[in-house]
C-alpha positions in Angstrom: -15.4 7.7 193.0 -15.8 7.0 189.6 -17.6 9.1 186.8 -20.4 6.8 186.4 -21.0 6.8 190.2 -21.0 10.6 190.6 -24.0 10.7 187.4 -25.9 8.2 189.4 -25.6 10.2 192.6 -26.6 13.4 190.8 -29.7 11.2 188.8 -31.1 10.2 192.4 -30.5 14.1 194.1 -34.6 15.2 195.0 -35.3 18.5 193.4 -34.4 21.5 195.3 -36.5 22.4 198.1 -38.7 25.9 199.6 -39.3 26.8 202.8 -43.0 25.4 202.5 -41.6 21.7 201.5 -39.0 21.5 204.1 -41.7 22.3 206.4 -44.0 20.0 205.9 -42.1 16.8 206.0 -43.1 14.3 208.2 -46.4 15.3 208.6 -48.0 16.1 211.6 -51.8 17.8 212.0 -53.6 20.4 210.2 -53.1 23.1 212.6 -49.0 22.3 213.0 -48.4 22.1 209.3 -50.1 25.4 208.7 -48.5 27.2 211.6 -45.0 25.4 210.0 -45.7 27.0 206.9 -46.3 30.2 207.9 -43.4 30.2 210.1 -40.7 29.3 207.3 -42.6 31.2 204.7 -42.8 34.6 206.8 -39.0 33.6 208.1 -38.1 33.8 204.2 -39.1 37.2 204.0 -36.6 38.4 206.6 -34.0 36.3 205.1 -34.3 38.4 201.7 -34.7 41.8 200.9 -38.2 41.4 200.4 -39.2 42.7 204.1 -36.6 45.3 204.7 -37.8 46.7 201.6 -41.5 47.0 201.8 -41.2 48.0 205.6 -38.4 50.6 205.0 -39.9 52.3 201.6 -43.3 52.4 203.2 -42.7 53.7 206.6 -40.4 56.3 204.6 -43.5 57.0 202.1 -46.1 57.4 205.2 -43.6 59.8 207.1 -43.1 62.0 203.9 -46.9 62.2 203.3 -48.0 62.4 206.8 -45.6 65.2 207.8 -45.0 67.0 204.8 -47.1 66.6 201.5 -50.1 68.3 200.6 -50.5 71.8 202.2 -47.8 71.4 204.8 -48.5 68.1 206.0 -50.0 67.2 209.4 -48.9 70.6 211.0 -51.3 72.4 209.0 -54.4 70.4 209.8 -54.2 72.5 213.4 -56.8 69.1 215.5 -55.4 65.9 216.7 -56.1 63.5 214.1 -54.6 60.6 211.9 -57.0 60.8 209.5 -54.0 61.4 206.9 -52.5 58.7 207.9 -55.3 56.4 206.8 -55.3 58.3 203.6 -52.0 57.1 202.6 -52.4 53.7 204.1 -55.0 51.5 201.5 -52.6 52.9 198.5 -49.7 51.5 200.0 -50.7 48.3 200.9 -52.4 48.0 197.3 -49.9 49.6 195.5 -46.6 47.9 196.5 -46.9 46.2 199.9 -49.6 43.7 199.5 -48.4 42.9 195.5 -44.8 42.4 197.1 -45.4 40.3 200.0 -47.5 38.2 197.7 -46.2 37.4 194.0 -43.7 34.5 195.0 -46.0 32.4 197.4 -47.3 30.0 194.5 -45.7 31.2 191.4 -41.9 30.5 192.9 -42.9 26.8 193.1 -44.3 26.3 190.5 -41.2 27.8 188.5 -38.3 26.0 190.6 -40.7 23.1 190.0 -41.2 22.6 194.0 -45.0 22.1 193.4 -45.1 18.4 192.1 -42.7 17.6 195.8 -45.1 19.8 197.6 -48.3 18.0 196.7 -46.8 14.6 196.8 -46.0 15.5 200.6 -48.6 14.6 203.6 -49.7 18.5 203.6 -53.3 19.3 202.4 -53.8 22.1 199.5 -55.6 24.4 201.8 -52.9 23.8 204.3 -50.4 25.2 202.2 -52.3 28.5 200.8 -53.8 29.1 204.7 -49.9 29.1 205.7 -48.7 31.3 202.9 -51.5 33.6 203.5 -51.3 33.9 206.4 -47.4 34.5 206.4 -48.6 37.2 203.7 -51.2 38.7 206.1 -48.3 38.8 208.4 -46.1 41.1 206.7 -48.6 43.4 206.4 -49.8 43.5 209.9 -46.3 44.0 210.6 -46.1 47.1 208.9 -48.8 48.5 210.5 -47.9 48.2 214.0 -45.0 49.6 212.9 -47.0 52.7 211.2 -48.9 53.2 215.0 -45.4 54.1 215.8 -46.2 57.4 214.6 -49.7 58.2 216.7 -47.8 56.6 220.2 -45.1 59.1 219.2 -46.9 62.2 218.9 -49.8 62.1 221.6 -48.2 59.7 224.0 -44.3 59.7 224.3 -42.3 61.7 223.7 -44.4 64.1 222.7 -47.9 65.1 223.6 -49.4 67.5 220.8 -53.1 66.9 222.2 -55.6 64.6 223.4 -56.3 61.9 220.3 -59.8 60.2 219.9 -58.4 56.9 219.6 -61.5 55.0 218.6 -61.5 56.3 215.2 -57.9 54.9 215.2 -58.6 51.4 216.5 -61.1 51.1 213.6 -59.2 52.2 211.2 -56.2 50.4 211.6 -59.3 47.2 211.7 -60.3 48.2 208.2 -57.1 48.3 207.2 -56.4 44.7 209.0 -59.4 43.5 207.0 -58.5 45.2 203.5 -55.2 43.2 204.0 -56.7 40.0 204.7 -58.5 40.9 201.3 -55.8 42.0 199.2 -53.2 39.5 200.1 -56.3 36.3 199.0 -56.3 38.4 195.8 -52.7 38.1 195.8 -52.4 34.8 196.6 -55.0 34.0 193.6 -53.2 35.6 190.8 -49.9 34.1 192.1 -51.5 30.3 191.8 -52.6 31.6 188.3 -49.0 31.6 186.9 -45.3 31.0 187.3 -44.1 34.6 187.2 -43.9 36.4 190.1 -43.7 39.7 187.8 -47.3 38.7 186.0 -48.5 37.8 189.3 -47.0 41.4 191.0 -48.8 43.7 187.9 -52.3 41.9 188.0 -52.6 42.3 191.9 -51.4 45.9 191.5 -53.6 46.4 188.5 -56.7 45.0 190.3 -55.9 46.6 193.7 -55.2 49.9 192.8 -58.3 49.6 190.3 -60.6 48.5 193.2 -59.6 51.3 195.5 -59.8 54.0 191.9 -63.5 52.8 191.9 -64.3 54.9 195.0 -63.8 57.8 193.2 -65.7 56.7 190.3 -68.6 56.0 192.4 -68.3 59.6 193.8 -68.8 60.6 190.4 -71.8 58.7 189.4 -75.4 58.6 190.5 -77.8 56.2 190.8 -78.2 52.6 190.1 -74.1 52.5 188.6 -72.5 54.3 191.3 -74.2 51.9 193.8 -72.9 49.0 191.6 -69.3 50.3 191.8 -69.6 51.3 195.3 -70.5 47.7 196.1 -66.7 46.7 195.0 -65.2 49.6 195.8 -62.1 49.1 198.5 -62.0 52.2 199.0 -65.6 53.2 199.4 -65.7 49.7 202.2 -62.7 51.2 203.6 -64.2 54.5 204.2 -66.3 54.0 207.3 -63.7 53.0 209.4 -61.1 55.4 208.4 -64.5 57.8 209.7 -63.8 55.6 213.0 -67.2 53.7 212.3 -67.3 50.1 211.7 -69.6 48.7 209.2 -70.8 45.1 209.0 -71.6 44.9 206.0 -68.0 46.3 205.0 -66.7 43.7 207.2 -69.0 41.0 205.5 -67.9 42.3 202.3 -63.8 42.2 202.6 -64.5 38.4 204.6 -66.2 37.2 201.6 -63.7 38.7 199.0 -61.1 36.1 201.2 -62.8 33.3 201.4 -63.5 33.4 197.2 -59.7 34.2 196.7 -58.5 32.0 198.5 -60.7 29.1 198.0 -60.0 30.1 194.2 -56.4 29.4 194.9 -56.9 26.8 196.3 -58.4 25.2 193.6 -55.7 26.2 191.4 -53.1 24.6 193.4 -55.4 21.0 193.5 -55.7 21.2 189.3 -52.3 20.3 189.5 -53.0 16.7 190.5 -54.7 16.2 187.7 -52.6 18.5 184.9 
């Protein structure tokens, strides 16, 4: 082959491709292109490091606090509760998990320049930030079936340390489903914002970990401002059903954060038709 055929083959190669474009090719519905997406985007965490990481360093982080920081751990509390566990949980997920899971879903396309093939395909915008969210979602759900490992083990098999209320359990681990949902639409916001997946890690950290500082704030103040920060407070939504209660208007709140973020990505990702 000659040298002028090999630069023509090279001139016509299509640019490389993600597991979101490769998924969406062809076409097909709504529902199948989303459920496509979040199949090879939530696959690509398991083919990286990504997954072993955050599942590995957390589980490790939740076992060392649960068992044996902060005046002895669980086996000083002397009752049957996991209310440490749910403690630990929200800071994790905002600190490292939810950041993690979430700073490459946009920003990776738009650096390896994948967005301009993505959009050109037959795949709707909100089709492709519903599949990476929910891929993102996931991953975090995934971590914390893994994390109910530790209640089963205790008070069911193999060891039985006492009868657990598990209704406060159920809700918490729904309040922490729904600050997930939450955080990873953050996520997935500041990730369409830029095309660094480090920027994109540090703000959803930074706001995160800020939302679930304002609790404590709030705790400190009186009146008219600590209702204000309450209002926005993670940690203060998030308190009820670590308390085993589960508030509506918590759940309203963390639905609502979602539906903002993510339609907010999703607007970022259209503006690129017309940048």
């Amino acid at each position: 082959m000659s040298t002028m055929e090999e630069k023509n083959e090279l001139a016509i190669q299509p640019p490389p491709r993600t597991a979101s474009t490769m998924a969406v090719e062809g076409g097909g519905s709504s529902a199948r292109n989303i459920i496509t997406i979040f199949l090879r985007e939530l696959g690509s965490f398991f083919n990286s490091l990504v997954a072993y990481v955050v599942l590995g360093l957390s589980m490790f982080g939740l076992g060392v606090y649960f068992f044996l920081m902060q005046n002895g751990g669980f086996w000083q509390v002397d009752r049957a509760t996991m209310a440490r566990m749910f403690e630990f949980m929200p800071w994790a997920l905002c600190f490292i998990v939810i950041p993690l899971v979430t700073m490459r879903a946009i920003s990776e396309e738009k650096r390896s320049g994948t967005i301009e093939l993505l959009i050109t395909l037959p795949v709707k915008d909100s089709e492709v930030i519903m599949g990476k969210w929910l891929a993102a979602l996931a991953m975090c759900g995934i971590l914390l079936a893994l994390s109910l490992l530790y209640p089963l083990a205790m008070f069911k098999w193999p060891w039985h340390l006492g009868p657990l209320d598990w209704g406060p359990v159920w809700a918490g681990y729904f309040g922490l489903l729904l600050l997930s949902a939450a955080g990873t639409a953050v996520g997935l916001m500041f990730s369409s914002l830029t095309e660094s997946q480090i920027i994109a890690f540090f703000l959803t950290m930074i706001v995160l970990v800020g939302l679930l500082i304002t609790g404590s704030v709030a705790e400190a103040w009186r009146g008219a401002a600590g209702d204000a920060v309450a209002f926005v407070s993670f940690s203060s939504r998030f308190g009820p059903f670590a308390r085993g209660l589960i508030d509506t208007r918590s759940v309203v709140f963390f639905v609502s954060v979602t539906v903002v973020c993510l339609l907010v990505a999703f607007r970022n990702l259209e503006s690129r038709k017309w940048s």
